[in-house]
N, C-alpha and C positions, 0 to 999 in steps of 0.2 A: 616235694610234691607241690601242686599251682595251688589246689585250696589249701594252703594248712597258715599257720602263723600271721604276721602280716597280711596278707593277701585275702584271707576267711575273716578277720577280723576289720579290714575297709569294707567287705561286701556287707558285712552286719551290719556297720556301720552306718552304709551308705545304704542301704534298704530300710533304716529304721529313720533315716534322716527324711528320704521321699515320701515314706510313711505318713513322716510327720506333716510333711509342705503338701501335700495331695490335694487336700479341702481347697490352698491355694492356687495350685496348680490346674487345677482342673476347671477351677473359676476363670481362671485368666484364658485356658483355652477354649471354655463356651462365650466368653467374650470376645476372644479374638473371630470364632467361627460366627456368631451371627451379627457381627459389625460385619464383614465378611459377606454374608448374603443380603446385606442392605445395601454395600458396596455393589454388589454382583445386581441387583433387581436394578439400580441408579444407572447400573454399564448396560442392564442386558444384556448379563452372561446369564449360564445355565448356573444351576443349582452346586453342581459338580466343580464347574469353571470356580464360581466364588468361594466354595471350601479349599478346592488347591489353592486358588492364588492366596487368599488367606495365613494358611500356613506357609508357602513359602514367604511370602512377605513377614512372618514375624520369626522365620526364621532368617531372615535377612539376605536370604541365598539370593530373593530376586533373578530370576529366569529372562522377565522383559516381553513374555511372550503374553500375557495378560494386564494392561497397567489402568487405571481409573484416569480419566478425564475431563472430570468435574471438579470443581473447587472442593466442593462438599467431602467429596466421595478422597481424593487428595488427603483433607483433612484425618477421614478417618483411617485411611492408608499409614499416615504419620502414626497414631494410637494405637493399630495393629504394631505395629514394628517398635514401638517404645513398652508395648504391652508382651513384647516376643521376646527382648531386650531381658527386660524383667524374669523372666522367664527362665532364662539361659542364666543367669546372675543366680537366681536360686538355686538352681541344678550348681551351678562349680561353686557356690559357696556350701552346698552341702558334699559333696564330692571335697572340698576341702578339708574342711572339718573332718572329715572320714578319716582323712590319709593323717590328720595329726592328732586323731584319736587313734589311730592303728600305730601311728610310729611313738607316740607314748606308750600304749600299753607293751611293743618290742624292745624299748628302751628302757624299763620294767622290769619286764622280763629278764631283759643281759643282765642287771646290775644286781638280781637274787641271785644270779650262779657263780 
């Protein structure tokens, strides 16, 4: 079965890990959003324009189709994206952890039967 052993024991895992990081996470992401419409008011882009390029930019996808043109606004393009960085590094370091608390407690497991 998909959920059972292994597999039920990373999703625990890894949902009690987001859990935990959440406070931070979510900090990072209303910073990356209203650096974001500081950026966007500097460009004069819409409201909309600078939430999307925002998150794309910290997610590092960069599209091209929206880019800042000001030293300033540059600046803070870099700290979105080193603050997006950040971000992603949380998620796979908890997603890590997950998978070698799950393949511990299967390794565990094998070695009582």
């Amino acid at each position: 079965m998909f959920l059972s052993g292994i597999t039920l024991t990373f999703f625990k895992q890894f949902g009690l890990g987001i859990w935990l990081t959440l406070p931070v996470l979510i900090a990072f992401g209303l910073v990356i959003a209203l650096c974001g419409q500081v950026v966007g008011r500097r460009e004069g882009w819409s409201r909309f324009d600078s939430f999307y390029w925002s998150f794309v930019t910290a997610t590092t996808v960069g599209y091209g189709d929206l880019h800042p043109s000001k030293r300033g606004t540059k600046m803070l393009a870099l700290f979105i994206a080193l603050l997006g960085m950040s971000c992603t590094g949380i998620l796979i370091a908890v997603g890590v952890h997950a998978i070698t608390l799950a393949l511990a407690a299967h390794d565990a497991a094998g070695k009582l039967h």
